[in-house]
N, C-alpha and C positions, 0 to 999 in steps of 0.2 A: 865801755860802749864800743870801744872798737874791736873786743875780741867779741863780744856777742855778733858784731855784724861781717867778722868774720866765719864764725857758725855761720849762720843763715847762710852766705853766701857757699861753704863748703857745701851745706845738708841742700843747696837746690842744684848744683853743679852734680853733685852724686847724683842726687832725684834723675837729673840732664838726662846719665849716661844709661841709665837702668833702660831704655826703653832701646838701648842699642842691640841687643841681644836676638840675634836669630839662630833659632834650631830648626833643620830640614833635616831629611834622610838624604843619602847619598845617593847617585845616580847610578853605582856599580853595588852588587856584594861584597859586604864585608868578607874577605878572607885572612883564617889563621892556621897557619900550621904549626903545628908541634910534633917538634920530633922528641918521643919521649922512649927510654930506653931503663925498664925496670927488670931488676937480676936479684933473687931472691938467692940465699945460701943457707939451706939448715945444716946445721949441727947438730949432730945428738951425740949422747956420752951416755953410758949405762956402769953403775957403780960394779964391783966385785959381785953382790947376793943378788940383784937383779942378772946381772951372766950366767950366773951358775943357776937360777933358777928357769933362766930359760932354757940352757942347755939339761937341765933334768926332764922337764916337760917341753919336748918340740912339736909336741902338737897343738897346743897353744894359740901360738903363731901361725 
């Protein structure tokens, strides 16, 4: 008996609080900055028969 009326009492004390909740909009703009700094690096590598076949045909390229 006492923990059932313990329940009750928890589940109407929650119930309480649920109605405490207020969402507005702010009175300024949201601001965000981001400083974001992207650096790309390719690489390329070309085998021995690829070189040599560019260098036979340079017009190709």
């Amino acid at each position: 008996m006492r923990g059932t009326m313990a329940i009750l009492l928890g589940g109407v004390l929650a119930g309480g609080t649920a109605a405490c909740v207020n969402v507005s909009a702010p009175d300024k703009p949201i601001v965000i900055n981001l400083n974001i700094n992207v650096t790309q690096e390719v690489v390329y590598r070309l085998d021995n028969e690829a070189k040599s076949l560019i260098k036979q045909n340079p017009g190709i390229f």
